[in-house]
VODO-43065 format. One record per residue: residue in three letters; chain; x, y, z of N, C-alpha, C, O in turn. Coordinates in Angstrom, 1 decimal. Each point is the difference from the previous one (the first is absolute). Layout:
<pts>
["ala", "A", [X, Y, Z], [X, Y, Z], [X, Y, Z], [X, Y, Z]]
...
</pts>
This chain:
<pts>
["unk", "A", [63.7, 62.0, 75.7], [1.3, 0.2, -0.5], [0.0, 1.4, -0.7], [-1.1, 0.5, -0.3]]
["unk", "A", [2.3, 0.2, 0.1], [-0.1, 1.3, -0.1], [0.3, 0.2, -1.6], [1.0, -0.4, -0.5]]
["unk", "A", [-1.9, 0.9, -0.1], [0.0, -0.2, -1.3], [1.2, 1.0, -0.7], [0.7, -0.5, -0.9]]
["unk", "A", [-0.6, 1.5, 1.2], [1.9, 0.3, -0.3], [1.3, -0.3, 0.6], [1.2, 0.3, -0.3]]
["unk", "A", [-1.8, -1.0, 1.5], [1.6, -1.0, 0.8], [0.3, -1.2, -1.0], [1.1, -0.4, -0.4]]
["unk", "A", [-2.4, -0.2, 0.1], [0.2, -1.3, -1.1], [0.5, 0.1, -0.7], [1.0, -0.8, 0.0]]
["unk", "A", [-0.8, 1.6, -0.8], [0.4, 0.5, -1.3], [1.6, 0.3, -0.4], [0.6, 1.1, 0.0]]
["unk", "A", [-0.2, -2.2, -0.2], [1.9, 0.3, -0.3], [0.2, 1.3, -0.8], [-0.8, 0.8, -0.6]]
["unk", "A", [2.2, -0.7, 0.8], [0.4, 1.4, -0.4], [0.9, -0.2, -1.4], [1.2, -0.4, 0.1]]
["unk", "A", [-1.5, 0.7, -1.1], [1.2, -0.2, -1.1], [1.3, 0.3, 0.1], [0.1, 1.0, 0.7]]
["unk", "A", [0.8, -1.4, -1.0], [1.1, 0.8, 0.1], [0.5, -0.2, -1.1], [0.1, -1.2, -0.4]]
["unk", "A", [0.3, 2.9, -0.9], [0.4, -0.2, -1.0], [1.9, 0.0, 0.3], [0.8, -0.1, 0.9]]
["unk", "A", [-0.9, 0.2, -2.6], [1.5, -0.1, -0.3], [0.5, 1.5, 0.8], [-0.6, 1.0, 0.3]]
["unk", "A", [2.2, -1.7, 0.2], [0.6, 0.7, 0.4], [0.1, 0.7, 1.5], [0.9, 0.7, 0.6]]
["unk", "A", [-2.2, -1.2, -0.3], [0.3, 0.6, 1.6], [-0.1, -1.4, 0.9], [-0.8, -0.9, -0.2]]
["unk", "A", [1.9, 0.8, 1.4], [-0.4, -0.6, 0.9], [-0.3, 0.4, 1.5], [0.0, 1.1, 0.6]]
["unk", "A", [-0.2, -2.4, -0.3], [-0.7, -0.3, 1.0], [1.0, -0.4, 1.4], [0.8, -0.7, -0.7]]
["unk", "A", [-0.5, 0.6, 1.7], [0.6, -0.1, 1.4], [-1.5, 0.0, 1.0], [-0.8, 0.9, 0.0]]
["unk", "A", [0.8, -2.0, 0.7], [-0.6, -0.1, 1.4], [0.8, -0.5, 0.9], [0.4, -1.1, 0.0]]
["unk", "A", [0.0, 2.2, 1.1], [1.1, -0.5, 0.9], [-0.4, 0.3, 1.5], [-0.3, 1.1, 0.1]]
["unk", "A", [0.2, -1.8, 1.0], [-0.4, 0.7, 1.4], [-1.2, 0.9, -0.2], [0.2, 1.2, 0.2]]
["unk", "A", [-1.7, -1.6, -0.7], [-0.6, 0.5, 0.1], [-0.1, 1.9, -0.9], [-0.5, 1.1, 0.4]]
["unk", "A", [1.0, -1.3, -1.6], [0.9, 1.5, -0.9], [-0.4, -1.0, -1.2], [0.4, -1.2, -0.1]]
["unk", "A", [-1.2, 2.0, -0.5], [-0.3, -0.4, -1.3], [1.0, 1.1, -0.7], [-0.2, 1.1, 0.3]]
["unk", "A", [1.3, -1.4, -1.3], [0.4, 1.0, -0.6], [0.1, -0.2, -1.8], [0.5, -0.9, -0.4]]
["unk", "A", [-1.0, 1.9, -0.3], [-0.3, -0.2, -1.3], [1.0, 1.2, -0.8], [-0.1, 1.2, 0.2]]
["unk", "A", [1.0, -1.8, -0.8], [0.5, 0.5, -1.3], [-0.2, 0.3, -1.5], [-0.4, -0.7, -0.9]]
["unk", "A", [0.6, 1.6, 0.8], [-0.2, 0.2, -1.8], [0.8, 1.2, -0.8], [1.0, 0.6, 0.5]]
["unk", "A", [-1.5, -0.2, -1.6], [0.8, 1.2, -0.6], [-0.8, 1.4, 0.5], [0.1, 1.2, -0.1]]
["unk", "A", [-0.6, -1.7, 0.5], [-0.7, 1.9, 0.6], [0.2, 0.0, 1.6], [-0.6, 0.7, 0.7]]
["unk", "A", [1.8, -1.6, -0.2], [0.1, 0.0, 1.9], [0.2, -0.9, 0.5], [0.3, -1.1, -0.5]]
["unk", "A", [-0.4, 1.3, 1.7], [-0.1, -1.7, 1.0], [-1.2, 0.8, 1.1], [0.1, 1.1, 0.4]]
["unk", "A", [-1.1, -1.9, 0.0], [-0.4, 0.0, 1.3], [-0.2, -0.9, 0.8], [0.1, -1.2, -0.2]]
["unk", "A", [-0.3, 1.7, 1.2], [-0.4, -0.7, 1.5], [-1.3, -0.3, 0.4], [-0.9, 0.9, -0.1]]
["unk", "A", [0.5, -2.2, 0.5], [-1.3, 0.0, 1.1], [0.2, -0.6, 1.2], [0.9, -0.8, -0.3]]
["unk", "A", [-1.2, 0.7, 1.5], [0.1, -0.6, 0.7], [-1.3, -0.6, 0.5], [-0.9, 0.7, 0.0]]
["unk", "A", [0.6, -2.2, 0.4], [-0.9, -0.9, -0.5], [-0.4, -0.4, 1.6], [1.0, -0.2, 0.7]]
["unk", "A", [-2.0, 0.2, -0.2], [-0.6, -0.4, 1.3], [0.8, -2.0, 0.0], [0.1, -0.7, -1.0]]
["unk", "A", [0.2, 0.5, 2.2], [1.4, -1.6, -0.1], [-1.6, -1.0, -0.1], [0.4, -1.1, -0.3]]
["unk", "A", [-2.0, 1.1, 0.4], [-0.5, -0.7, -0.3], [-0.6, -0.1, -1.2], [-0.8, -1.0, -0.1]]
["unk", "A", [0.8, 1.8, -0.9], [0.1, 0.0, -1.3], [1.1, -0.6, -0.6], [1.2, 0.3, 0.3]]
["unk", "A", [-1.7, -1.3, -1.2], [1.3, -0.8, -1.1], [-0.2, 0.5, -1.2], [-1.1, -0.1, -0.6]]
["unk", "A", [2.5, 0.8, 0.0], [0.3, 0.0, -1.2], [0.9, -1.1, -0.9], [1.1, -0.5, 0.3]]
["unk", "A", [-1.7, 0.2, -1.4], [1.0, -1.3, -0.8], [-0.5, 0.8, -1.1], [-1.0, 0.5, -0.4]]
["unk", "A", [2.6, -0.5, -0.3], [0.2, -0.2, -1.5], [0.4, -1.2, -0.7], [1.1, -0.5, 0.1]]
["unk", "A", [-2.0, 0.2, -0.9], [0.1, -1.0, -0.9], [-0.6, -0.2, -1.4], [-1.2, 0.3, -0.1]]
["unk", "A", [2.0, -0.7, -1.2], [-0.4, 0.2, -1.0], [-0.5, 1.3, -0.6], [-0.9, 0.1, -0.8]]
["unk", "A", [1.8, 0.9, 1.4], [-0.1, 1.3, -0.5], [-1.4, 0.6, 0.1], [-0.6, 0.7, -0.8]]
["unk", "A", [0.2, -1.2, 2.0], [-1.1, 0.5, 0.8], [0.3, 0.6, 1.4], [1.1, -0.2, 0.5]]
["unk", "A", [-1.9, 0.8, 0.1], [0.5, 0.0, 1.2], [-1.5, -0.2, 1.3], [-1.1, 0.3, -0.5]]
["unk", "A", [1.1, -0.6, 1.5], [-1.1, -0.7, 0.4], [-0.5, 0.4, 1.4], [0.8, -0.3, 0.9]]
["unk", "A", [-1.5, 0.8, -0.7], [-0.1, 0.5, 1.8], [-1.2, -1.0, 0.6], [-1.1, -0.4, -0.5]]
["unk", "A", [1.6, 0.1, 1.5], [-1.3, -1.2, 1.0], [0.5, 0.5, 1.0], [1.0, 0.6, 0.1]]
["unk", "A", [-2.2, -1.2, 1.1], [-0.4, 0.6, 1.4], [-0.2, -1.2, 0.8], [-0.4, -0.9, -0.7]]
["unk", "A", [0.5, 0.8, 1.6], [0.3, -1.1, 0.6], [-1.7, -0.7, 0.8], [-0.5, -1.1, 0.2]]
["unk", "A", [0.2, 2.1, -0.1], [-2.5, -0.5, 0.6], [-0.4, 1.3, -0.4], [0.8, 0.9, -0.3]]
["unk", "A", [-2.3, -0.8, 0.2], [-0.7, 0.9, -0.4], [-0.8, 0.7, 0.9], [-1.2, 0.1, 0.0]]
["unk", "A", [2.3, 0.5, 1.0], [-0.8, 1.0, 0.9], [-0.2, 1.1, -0.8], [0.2, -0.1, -1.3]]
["unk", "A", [-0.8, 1.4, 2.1], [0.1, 1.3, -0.9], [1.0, 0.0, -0.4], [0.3, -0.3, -1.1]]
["unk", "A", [0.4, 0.9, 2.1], [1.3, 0.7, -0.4], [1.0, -0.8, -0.7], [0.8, 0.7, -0.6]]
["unk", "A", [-0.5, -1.9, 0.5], [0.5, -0.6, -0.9], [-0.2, 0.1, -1.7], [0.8, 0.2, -1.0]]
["unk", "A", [-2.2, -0.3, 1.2], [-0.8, 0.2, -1.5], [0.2, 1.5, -0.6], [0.1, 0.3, -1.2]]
["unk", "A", [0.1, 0.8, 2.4], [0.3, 1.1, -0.9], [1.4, 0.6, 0.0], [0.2, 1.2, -0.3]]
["unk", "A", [0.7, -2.1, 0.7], [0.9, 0.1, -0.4], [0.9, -0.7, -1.2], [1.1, 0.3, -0.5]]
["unk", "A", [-2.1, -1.5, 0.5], [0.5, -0.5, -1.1], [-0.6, 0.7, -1.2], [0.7, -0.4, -0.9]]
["unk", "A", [-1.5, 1.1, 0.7], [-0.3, 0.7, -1.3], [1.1, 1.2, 0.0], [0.2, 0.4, -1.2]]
["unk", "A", [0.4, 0.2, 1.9], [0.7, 1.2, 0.7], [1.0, -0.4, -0.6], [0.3, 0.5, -1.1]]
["unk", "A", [0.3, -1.1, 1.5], [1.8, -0.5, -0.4], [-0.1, -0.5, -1.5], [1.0, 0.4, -0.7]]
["unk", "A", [-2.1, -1.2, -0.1], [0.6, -0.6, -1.0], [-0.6, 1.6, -0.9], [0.6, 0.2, -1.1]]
["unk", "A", [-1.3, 0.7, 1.5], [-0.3, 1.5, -0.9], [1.1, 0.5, 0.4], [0.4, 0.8, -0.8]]
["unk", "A", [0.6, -0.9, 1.8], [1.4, 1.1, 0.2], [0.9, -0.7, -0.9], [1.1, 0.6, -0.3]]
["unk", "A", [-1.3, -1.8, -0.2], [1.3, -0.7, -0.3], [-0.4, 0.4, -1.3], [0.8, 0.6, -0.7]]
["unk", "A", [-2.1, -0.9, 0.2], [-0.1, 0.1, -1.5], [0.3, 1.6, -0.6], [0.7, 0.4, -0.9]]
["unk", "A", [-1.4, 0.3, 1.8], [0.8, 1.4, -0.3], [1.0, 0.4, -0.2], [0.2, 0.9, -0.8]]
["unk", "A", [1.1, -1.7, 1.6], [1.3, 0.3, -0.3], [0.5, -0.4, -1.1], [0.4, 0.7, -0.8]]
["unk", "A", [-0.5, -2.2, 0.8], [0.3, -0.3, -1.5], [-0.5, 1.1, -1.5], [0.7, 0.4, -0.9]]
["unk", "A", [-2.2, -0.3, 1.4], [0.0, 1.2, -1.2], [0.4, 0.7, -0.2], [0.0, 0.4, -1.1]]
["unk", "A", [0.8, 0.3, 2.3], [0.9, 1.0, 0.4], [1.3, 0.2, -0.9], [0.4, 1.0, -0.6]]
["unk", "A", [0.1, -2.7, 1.1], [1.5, 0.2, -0.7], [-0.1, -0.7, -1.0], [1.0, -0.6, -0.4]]
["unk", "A", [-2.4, 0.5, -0.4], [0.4, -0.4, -1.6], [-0.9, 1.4, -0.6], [0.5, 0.9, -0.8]]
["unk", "A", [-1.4, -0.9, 1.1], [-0.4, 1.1, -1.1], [-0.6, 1.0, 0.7], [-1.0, 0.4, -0.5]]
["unk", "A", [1.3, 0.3, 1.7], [0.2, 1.6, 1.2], [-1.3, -0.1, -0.4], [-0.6, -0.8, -0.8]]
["unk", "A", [0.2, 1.9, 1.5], [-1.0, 0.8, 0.8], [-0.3, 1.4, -0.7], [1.1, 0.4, -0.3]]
["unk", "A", [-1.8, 0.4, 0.0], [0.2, 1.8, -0.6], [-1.8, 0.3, 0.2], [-1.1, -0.4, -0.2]]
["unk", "A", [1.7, 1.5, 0.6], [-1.4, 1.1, 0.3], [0.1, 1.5, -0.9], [1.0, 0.6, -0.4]]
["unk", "A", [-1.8, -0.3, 0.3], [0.1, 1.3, -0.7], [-1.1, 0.8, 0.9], [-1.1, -0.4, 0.3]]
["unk", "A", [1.6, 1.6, 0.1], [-0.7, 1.5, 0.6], [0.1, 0.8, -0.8], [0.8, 0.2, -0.9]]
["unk", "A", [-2.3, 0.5, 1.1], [-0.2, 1.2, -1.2], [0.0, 1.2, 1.3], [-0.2, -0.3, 1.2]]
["unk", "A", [0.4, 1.5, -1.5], [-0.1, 1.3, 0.7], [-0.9, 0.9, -0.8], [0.3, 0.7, -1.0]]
["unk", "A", [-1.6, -1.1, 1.7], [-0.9, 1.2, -0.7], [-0.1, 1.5, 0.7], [0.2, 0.1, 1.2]]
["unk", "A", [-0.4, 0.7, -1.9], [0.3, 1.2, 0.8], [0.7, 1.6, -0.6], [1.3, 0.1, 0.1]]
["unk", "A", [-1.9, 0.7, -0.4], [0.9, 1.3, -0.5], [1.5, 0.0, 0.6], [-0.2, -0.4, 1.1]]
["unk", "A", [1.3, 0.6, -1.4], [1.2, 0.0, 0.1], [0.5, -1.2, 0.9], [1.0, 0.1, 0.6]]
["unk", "A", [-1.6, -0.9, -0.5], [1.0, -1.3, 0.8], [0.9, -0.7, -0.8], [-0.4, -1.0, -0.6]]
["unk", "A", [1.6, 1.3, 0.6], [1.4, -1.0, -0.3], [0.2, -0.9, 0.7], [-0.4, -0.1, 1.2]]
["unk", "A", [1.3, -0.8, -2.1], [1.2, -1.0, 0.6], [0.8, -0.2, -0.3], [-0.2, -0.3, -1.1]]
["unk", "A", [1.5, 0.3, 1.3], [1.2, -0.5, -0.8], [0.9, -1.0, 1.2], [0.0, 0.2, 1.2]]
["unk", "A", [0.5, -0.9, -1.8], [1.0, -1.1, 0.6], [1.6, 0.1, -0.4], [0.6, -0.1, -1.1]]
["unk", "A", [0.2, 0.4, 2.8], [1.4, -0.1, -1.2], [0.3, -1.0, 1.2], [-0.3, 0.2, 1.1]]
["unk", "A", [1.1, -1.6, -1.8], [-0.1, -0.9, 0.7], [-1.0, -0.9, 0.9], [-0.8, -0.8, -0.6]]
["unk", "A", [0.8, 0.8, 1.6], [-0.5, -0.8, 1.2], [-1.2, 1.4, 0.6], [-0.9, -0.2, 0.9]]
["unk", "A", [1.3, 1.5, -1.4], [-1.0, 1.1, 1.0], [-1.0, 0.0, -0.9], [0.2, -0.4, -1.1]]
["unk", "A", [-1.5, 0.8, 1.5], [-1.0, 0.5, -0.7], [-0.3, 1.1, 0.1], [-1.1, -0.3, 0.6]]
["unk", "A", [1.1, 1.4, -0.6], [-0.5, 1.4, -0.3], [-1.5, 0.2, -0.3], [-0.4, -0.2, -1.1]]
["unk", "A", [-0.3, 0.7, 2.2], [-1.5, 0.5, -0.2], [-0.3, 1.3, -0.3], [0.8, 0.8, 0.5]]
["unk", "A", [-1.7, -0.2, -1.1], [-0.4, 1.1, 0.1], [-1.6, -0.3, 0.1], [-0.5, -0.7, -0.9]]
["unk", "A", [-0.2, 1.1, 1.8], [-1.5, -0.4, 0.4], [-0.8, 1.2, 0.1], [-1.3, -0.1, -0.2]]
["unk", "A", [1.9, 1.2, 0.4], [-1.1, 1.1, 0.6], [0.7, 0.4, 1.1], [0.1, 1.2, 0.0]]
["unk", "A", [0.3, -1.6, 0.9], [0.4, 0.5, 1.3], [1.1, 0.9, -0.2], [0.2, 0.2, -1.2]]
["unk", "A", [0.5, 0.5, 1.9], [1.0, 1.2, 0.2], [1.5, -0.7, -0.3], [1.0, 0.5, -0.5]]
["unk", "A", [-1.3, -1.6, 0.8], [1.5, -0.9, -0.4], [-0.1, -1.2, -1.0], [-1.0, -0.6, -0.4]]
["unk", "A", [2.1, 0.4, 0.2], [0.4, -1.2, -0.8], [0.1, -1.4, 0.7], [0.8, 0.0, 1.0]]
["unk", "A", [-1.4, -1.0, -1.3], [0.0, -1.2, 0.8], [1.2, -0.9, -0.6], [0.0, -0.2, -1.2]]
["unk", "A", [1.1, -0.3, 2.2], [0.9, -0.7, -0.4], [-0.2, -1.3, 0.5], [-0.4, -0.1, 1.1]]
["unk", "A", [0.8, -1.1, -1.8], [-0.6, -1.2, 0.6], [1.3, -1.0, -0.4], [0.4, -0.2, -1.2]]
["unk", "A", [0.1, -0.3, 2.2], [1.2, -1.1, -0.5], [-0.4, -1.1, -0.1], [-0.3, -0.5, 1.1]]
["unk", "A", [0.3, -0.2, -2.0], [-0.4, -1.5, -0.1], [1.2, -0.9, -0.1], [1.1, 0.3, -0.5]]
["unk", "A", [-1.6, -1.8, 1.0], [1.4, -0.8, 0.0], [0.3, -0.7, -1.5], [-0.8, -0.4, -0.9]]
["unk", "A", [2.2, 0.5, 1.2], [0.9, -0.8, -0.9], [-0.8, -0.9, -1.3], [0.3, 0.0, -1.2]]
["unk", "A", [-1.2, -1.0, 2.0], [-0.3, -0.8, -1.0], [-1.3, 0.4, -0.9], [-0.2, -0.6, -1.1]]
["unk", "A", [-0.5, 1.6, 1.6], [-1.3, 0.5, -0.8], [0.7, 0.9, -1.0], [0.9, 0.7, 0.5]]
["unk", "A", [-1.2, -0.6, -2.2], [0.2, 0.9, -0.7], [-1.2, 0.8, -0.7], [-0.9, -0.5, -0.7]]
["unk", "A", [1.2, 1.8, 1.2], [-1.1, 1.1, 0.0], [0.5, 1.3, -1.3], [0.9, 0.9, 0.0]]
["unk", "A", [-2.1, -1.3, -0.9], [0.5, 1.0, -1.1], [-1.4, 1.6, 0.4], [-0.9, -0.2, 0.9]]
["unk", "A", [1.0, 1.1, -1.4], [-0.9, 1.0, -0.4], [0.0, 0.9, -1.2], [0.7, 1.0, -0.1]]
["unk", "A", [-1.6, -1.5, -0.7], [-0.4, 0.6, -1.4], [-0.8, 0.8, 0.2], [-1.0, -0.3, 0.8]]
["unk", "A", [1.1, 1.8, -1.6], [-0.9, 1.1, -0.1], [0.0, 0.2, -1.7], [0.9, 0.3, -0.7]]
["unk", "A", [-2.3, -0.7, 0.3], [0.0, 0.9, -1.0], [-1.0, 0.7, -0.7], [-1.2, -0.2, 0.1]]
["unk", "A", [1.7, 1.3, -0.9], [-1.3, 1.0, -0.4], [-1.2, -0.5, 0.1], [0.0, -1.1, -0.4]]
["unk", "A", [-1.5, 1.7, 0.9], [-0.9, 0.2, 0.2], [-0.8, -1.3, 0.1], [-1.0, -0.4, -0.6]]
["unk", "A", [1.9, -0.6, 1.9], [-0.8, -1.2, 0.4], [0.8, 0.4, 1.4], [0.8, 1.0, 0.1]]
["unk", "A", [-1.1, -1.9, 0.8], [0.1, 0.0, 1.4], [1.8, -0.8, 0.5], [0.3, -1.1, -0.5]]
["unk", "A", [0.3, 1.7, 1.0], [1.2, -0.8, 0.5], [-0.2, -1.4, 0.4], [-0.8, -0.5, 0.8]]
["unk", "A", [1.4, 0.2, -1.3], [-0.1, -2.3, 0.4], [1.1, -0.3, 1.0], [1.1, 0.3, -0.3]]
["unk", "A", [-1.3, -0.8, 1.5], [1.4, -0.6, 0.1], [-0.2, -1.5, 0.3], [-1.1, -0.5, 0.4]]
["unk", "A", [2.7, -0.3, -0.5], [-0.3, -0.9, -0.9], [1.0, -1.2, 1.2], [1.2, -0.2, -0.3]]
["unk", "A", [-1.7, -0.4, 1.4], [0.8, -0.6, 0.6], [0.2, -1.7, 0.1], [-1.0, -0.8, 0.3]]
["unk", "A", [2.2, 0.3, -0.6], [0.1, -1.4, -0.3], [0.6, -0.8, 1.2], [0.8, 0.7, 0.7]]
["unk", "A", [-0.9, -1.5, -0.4], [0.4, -1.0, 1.0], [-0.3, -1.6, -0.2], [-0.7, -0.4, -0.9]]
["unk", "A", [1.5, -0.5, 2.2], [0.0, -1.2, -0.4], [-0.7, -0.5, 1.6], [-0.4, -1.1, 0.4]]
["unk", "A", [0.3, 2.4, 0.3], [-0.8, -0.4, 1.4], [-1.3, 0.6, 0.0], [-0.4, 1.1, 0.3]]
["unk", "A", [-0.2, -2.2, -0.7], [-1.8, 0.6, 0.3], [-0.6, 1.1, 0.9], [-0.9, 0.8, -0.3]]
["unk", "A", [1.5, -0.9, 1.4], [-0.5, 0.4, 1.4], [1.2, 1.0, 0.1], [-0.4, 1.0, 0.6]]
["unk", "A", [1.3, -0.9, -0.9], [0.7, 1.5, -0.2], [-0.6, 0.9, -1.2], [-0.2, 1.3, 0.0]]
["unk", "A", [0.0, -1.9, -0.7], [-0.7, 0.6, -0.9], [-1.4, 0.9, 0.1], [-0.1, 1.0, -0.7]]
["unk", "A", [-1.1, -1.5, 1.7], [-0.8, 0.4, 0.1], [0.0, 0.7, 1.1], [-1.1, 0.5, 0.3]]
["unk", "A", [2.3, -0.3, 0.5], [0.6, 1.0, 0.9], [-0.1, 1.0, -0.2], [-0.7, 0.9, 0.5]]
["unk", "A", [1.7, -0.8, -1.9], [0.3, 1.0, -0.6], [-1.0, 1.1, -0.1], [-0.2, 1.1, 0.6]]
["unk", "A", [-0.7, -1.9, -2.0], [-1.0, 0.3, -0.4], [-1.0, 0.8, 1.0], [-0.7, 0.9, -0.4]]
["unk", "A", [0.7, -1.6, 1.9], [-0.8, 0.7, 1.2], [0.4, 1.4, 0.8], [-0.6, 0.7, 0.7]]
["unk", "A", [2.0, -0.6, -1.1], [0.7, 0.9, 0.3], [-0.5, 1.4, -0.9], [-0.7, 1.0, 0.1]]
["unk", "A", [1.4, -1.4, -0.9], [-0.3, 0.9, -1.1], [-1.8, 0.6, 0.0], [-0.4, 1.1, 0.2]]
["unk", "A", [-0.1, -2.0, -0.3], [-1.2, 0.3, -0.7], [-1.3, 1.1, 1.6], [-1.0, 0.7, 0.0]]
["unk", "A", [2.4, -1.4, 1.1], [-0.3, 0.8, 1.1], [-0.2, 1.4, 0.1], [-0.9, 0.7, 0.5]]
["unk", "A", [2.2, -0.1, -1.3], [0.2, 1.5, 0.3], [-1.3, 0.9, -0.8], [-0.2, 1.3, 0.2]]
["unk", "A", [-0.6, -2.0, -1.0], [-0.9, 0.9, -0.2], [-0.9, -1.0, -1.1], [0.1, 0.0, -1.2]]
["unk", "A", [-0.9, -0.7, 2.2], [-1.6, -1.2, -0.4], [-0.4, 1.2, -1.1], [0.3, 1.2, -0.3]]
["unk", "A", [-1.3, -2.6, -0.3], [-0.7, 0.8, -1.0], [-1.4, 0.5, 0.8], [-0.7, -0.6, 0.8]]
["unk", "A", [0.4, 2.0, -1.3], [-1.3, 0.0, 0.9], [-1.1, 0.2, -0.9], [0.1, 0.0, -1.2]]
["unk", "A", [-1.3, 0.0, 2.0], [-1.2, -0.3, -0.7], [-0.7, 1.0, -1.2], [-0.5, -0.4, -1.0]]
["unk", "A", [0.5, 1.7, 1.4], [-0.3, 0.9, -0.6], [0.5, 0.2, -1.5], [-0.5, -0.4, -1.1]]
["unk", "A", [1.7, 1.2, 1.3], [0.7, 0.0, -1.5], [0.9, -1.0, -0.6], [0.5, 0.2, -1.1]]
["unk", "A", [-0.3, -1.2, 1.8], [0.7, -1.2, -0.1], [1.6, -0.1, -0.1], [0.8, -0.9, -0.4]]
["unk", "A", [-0.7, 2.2, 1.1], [1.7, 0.4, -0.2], [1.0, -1.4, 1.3], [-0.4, -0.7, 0.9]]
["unk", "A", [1.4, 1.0, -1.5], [0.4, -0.9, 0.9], [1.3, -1.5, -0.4], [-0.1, -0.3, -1.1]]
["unk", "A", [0.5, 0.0, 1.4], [0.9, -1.0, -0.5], [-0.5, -1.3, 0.1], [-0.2, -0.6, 1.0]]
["unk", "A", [-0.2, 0.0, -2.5], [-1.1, -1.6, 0.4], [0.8, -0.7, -1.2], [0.5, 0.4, -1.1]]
["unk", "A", [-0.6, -1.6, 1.5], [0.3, -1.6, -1.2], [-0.6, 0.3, -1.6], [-1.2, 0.0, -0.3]]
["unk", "A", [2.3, 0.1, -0.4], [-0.9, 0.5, -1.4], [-0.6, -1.3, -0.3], [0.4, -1.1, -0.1]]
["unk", "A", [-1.9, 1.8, -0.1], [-0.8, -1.3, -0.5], [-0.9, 0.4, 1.1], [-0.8, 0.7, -0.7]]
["unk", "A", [0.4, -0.6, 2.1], [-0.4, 0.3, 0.9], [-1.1, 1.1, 0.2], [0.1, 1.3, 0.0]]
["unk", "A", [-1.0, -1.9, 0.1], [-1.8, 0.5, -0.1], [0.2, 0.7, 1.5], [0.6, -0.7, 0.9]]
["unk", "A", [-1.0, 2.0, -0.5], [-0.2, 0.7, 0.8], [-1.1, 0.7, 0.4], [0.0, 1.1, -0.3]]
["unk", "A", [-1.0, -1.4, 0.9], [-1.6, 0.1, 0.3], [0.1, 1.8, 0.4], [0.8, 0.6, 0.7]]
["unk", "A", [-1.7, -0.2, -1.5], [-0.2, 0.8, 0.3], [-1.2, 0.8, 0.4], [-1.2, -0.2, -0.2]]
["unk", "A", [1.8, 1.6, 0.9], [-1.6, 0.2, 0.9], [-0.6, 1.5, -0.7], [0.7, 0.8, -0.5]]
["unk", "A", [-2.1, -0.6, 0.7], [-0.4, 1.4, -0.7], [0.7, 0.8, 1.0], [0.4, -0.6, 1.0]]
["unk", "A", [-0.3, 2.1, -1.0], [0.4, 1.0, 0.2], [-0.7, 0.7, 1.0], [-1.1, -0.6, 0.0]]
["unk", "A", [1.1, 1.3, 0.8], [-1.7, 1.3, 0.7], [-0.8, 0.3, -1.9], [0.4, -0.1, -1.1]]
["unk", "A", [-1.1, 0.4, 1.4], [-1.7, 0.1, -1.0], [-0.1, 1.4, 0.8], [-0.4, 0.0, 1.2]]
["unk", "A", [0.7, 1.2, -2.0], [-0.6, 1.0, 0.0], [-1.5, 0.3, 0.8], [-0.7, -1.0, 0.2]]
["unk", "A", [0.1, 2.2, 0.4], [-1.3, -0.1, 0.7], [-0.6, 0.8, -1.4], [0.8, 0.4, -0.9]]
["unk", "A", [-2.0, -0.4, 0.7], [-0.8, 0.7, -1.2], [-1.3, 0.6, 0.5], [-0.7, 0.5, -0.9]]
</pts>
């Protein structure tokens, strides 16, 4: 048995639940989402739980049943208490600023990176005196969210040497010695 398919899903105050034609859909104050659920996986809500079973225990049954009840529990977390990441920009003159939905880069390159993000992610960027730019993105979709995050953190990895680069604040970055002089 799959030790996180077993495992019912809470559901707090305020958000519900819809299973219809195989569409799990979850409501709350931070959204509504969607999943769409393989038709041999069963979803039941009951007693303000919610419950995923698999019908035999082939592979692929078994890893799907851990699969769906982690997408479902996600969402719920989603639309009761979101999702947020924070990016730091290490690096001599790298900015950010956000007006709206755009993000504005400054990385080192000859241009400014413009990045549009959707509707439902809200993306702040804080600079302030003599610490590193944070930016600061919230969401209620896990997996948009860590899009994002892959996007971004794309235009310029942290690298090994001087550790410049755009990384997850909090985020340990290995670093390598340099060339060693000949003597």
């Amino acid at each position: 048995m799959s030790r996180i398919g077993k495992m019912p899903v809470a559901i707090p105050a305020g958000v519900s639940i819809d299973v219809k034609d195989n569409v799990v859909t979850v409501k709350g104050p931070k959204g509504e989402l969607k999943q769409a659920i393989n038709p041999a996986i069963k979803v039941t809500v009951e007693n303000n739980e919610i419950k995923v079973e698999r019908p035999n225990d082939n592979k692929e049954m078994r890893s799907m049943h851990g699969l769906y009840r982690a997408l479902i529990n996600n969402m719920v977390v989603g639309v009761s208490a979101g999702y947020q990441q924070k990016l730091e920009l290490v690096g001599v003159g790298y900015r950010a600023t956000s007006q709206g939905q755009i993000l504005e880069l400054a990385l080192g390159y000859s241009h400014a990176i413009h990045l549009q993000v959707p509707a439902e992610v809200k993306i702040e960027a804080v600079t302030d005196r003599k610490s590193n730019p944070i930016i600061t993105i919230e969401c209620a979709d896990k997996q948009l969210l860590g899009q994002i995050c892959a996007k971004i953190r794309s235009f310029r990895a942290p690298e090994p040497y001087k550790g410049k680069g755009i990384r997850f604040v909090g985020e340990e970055i290995r670093r390598k010695a340099g060339k060693s002089a000949k003597v």
